[in-house]
DSSP file (Angstrom, degrees, kcal/mol; ACC not computed):
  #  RESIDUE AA STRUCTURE BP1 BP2  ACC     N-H-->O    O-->H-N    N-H-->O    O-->H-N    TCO  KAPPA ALPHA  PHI   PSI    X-CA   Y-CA   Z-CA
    1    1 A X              0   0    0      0, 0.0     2,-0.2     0, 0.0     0, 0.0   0.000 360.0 360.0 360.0 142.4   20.7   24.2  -15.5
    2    2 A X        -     0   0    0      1,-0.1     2,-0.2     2,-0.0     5,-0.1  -0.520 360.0-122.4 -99.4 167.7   18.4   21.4  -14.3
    3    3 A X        -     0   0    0     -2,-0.2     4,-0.1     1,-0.1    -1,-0.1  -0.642  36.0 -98.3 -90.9 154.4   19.2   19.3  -11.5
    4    4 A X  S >> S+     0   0    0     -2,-0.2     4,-2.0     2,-0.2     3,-0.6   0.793 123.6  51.6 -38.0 -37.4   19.2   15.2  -12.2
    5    5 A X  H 3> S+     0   0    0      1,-0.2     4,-1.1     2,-0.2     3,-0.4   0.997 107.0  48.7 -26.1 -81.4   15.5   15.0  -10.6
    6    6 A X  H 34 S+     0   0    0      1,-0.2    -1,-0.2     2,-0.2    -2,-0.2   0.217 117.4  45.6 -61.0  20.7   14.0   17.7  -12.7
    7    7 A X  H <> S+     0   0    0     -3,-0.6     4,-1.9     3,-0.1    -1,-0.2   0.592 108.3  49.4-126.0 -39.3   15.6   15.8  -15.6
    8    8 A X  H  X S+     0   0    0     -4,-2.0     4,-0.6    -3,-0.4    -2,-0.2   0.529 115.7  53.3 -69.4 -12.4   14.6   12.1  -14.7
    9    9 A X  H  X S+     0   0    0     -4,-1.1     4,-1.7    -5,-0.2    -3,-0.2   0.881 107.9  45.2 -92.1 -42.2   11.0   14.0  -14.4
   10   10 A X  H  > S+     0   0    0      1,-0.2     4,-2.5     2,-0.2    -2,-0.2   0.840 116.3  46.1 -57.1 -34.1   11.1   15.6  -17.9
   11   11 A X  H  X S+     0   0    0     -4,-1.9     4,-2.9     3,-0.2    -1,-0.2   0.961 115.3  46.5 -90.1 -44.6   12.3   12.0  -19.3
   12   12 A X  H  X S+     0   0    0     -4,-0.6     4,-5.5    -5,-0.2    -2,-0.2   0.933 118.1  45.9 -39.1 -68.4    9.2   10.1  -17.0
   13   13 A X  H  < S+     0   0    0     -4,-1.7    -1,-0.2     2,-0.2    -2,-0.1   0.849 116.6  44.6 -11.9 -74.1    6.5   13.2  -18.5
   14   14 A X  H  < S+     0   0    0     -4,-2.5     3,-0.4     1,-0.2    -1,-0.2   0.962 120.4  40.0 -54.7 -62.1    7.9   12.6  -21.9
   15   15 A X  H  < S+     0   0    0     -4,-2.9     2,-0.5     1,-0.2    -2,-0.2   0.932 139.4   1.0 -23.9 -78.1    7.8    8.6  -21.4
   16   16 A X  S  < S-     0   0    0     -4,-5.5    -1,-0.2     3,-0.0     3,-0.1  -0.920  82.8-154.2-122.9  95.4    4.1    8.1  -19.5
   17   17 A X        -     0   0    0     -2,-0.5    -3,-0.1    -3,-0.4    -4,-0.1  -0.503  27.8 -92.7 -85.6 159.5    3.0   11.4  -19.3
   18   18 A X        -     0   0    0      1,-0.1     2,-0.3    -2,-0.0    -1,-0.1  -0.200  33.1-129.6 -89.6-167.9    0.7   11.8  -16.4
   19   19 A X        -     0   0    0     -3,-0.1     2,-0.3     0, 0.0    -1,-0.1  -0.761  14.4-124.1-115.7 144.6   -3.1   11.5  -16.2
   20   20 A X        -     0   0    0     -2,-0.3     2,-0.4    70,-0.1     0, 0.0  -0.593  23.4-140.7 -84.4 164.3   -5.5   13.6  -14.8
   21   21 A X        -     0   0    0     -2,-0.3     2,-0.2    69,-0.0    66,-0.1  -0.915  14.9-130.1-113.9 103.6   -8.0   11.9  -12.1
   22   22 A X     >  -     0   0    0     -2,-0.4     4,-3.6     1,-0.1    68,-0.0  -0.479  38.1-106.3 -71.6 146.9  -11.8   13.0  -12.1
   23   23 A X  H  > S+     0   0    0     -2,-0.2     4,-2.4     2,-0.2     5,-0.4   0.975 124.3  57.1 -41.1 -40.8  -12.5   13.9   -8.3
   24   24 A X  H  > S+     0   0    0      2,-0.2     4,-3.1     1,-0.2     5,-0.2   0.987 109.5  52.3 -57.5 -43.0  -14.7   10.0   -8.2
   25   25 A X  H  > S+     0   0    0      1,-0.3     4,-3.7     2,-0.2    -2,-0.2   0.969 106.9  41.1 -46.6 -58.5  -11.5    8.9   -9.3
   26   26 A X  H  X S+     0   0    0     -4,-3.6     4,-1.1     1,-0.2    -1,-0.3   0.927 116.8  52.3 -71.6 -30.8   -9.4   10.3   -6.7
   27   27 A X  H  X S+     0   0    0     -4,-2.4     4,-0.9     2,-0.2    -2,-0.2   0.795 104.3  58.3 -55.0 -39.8  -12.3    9.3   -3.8
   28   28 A X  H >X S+     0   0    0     -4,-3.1     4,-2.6    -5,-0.4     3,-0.8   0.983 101.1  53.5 -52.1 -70.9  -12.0    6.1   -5.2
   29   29 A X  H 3X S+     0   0    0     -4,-3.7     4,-3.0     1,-0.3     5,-0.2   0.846 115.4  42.8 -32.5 -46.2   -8.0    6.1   -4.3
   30   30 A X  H 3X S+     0   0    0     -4,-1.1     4,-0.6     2,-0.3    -1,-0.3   0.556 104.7  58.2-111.0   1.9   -8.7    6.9   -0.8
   31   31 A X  H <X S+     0   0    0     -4,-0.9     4,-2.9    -3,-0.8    -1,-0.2   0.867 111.2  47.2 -56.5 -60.5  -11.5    4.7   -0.3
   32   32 A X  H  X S+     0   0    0     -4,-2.6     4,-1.9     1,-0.2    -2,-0.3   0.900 111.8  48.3 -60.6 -54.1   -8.9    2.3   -1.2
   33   33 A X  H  X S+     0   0    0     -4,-3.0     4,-3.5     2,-0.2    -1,-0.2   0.880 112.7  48.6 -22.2 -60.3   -6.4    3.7    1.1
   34   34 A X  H  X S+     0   0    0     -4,-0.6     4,-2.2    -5,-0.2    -2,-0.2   0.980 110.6  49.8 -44.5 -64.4   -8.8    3.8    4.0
   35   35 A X  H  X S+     0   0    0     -4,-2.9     4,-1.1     2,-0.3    -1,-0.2   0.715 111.4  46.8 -33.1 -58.4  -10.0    0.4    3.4
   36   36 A X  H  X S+     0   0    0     -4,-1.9     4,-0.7     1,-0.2    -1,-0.2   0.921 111.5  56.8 -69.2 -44.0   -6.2   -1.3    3.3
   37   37 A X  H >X S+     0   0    0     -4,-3.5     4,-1.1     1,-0.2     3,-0.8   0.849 110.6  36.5 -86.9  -3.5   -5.3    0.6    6.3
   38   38 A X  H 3X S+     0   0    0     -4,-2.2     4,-1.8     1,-0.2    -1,-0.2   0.810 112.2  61.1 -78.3  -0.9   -8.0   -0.6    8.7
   39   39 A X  H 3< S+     0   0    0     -4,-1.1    -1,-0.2     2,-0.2    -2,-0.2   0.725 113.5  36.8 -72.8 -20.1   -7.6   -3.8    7.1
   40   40 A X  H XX S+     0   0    0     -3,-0.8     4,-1.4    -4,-0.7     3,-0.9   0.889 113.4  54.7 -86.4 -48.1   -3.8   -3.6    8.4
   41   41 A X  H 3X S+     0   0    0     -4,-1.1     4,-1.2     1,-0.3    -2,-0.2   0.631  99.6  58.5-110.4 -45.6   -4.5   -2.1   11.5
   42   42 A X  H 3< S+     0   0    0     -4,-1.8    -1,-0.3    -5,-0.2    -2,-0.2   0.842 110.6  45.3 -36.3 -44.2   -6.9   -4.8   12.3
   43   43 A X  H X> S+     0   0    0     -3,-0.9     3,-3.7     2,-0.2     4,-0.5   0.805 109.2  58.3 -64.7 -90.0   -3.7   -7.6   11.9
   44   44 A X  H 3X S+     0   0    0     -4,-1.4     4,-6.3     1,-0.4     5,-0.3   0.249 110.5  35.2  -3.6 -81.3   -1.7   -5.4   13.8
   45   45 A X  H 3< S+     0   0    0     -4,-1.2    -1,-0.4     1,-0.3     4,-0.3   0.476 126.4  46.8 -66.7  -1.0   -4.2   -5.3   17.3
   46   46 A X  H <> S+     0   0    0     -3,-3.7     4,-1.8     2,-0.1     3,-0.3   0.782 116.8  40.9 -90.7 -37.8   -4.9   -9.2   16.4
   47   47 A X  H  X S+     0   0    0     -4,-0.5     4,-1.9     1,-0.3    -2,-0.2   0.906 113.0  57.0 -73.0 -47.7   -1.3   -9.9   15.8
   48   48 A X  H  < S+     0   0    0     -4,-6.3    -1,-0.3     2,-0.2     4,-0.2   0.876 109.2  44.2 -53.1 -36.8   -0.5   -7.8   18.8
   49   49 A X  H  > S+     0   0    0     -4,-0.3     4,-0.7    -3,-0.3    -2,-0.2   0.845 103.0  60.9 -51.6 -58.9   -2.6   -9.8   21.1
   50   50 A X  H  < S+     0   0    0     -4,-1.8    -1,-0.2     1,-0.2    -2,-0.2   0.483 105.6  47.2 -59.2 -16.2   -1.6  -12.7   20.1
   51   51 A X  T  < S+     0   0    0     -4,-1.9     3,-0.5     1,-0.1     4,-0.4   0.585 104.1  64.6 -83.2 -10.1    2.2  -11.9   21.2
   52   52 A X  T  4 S+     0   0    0      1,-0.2    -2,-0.2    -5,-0.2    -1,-0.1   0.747 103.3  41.2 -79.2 -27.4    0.7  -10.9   24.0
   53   53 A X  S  < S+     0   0    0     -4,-0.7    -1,-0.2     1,-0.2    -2,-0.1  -0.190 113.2  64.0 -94.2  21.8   -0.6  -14.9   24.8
   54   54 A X    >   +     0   0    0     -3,-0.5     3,-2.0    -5,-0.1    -2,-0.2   0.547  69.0 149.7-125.2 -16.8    2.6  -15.7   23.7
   55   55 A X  T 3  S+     0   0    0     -4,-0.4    -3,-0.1     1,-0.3     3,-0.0   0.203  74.8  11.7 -11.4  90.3    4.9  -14.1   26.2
   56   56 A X  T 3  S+     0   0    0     -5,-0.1     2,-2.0     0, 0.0    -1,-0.3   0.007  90.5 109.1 112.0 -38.3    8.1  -16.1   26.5
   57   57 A X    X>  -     0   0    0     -3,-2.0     3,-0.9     1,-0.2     4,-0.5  -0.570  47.3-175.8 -85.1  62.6    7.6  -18.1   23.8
   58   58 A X  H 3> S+     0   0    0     -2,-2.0     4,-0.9     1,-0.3    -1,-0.2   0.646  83.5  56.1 -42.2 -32.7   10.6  -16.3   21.5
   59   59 A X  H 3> S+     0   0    0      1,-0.2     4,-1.5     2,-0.1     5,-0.4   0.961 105.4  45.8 -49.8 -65.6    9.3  -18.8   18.7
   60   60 A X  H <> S+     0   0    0     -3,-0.9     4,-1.0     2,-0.3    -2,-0.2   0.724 110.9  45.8 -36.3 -48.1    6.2  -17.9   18.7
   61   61 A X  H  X S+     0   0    0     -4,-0.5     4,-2.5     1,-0.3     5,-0.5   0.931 108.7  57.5 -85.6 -57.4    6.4  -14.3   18.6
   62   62 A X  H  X S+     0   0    0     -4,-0.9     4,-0.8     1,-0.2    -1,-0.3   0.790 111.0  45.3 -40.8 -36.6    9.0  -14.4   15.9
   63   63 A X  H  X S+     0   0    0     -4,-1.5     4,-2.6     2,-0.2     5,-0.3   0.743 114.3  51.0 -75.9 -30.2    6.3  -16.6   13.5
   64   64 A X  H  X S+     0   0    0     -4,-1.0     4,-4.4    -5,-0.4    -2,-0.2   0.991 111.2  44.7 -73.6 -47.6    3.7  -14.1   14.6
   65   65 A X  H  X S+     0   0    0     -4,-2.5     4,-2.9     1,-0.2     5,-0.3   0.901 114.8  51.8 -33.5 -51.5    6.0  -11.2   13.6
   66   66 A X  H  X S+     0   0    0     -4,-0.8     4,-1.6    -5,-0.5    -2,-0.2   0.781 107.1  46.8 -83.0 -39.2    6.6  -13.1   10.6
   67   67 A X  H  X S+     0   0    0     -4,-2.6     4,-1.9     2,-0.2     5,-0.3   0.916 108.5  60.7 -74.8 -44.7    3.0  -13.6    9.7
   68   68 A X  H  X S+     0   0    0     -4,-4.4     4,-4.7    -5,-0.3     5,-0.3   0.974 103.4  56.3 -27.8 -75.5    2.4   -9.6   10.5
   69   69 A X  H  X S+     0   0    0     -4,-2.9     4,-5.9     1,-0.3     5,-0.4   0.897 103.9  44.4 -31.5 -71.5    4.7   -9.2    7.9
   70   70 A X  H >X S+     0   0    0     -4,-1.6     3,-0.9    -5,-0.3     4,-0.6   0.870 108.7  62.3 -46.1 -65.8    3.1  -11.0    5.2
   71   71 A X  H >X S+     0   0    0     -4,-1.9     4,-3.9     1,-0.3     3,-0.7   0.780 110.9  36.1  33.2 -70.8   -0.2   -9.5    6.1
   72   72 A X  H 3X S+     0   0    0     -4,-4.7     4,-1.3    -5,-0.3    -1,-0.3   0.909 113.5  56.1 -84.6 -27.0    0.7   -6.5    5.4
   73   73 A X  H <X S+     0   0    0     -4,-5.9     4,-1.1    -3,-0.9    -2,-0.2   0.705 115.7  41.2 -57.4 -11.4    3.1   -7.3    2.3
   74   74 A X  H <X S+     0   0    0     -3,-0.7     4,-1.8    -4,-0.6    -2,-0.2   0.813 119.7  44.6-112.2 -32.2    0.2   -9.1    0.4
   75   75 A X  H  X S+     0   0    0     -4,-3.9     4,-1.7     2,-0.2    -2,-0.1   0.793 111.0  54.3 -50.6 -26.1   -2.5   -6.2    1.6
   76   76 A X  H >X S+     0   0    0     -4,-1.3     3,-2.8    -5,-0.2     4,-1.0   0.984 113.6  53.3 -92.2 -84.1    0.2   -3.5    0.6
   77   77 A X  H 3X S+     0   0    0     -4,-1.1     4,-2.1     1,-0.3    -1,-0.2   0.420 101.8  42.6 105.7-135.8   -0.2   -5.4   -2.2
   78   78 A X  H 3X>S+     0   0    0     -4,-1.8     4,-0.9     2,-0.2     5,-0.5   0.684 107.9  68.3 -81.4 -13.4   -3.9   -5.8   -3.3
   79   79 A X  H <X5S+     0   0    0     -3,-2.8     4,-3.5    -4,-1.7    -2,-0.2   0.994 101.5  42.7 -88.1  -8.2   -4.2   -2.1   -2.6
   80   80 A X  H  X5S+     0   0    0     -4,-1.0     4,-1.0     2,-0.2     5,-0.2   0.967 110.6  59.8 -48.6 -51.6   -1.8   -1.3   -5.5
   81   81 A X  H >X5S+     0   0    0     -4,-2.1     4,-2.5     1,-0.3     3,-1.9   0.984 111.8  37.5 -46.5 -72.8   -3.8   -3.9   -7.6
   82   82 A X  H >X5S+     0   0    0     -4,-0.9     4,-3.5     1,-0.3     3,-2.0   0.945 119.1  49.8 -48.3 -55.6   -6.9   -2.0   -7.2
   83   83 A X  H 3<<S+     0   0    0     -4,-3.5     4,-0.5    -5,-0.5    -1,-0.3   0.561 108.3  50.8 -55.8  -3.6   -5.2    1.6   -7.4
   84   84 A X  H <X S+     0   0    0     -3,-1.9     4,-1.9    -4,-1.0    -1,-0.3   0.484 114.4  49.0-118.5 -27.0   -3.4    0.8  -10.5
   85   85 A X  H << S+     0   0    0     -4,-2.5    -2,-0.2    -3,-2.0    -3,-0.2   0.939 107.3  49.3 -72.5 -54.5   -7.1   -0.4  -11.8
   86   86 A X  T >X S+     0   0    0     -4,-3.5     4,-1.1    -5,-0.4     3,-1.1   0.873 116.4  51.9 -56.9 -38.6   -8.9    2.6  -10.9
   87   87 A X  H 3> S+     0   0    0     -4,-0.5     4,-0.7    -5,-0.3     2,-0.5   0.953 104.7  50.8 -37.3 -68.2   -5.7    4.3  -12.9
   88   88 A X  H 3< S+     0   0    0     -4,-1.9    -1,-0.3     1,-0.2    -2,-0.2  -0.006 101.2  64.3 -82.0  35.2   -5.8    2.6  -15.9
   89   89 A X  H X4 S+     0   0    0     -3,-1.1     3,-4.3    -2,-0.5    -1,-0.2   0.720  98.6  51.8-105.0 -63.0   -9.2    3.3  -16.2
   90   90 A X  H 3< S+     0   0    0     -4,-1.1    -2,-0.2     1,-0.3    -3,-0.1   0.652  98.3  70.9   6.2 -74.0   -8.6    6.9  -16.4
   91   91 A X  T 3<        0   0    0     -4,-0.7    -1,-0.3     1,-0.3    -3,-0.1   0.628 360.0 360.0 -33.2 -32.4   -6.1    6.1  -19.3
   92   92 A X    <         0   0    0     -3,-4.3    -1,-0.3     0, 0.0    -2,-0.2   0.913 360.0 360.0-121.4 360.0   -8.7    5.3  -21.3
């Protein structure tokens, strides 16, 4: 008897079944990976800094937080856009 997983994976398969990846393909993906996290990891130590010249200022840090956030929601993001291109190239 299958479990609910293995059965919501048999119906995904059947749906979209998946695609193979050439090896450029899959370098590509972690190109793209790399790329987004030093891009993150760049806000981070700017964003970090800046709370650091903000000490005290509970506003401040809270907009800076708040800008972090976005950062990384609209990076998080473009690197789907791009991985989801380099995918549907595959597909065809």
């Amino acid at each position: 008897m299958k479990s609910a997983y293995e059965l919501a994976m048999s119906r995904l398969e059947t749906n979209s079944p998946s695609r193979e990846l050439t090896t450029d393909q899959k370098k590509m993906l972690a190109e793209v990976d790399a790329e987004i996290e030093a891009r993150i990891a760049e806000q981070r130590i700017f964003i970090d800094g800046e709370i650091a010249k903000a000490l005290g200022d509970d506003i401040r840090i809270s907009e800076l937080r708040r800008q972090l956030s976005g950062e990384i929601a609209s990076l998080e993001e473009k690197r789907e856009t791009k991985k989801n291109k380099i995918r549907n190239e595959a597909a065809k």
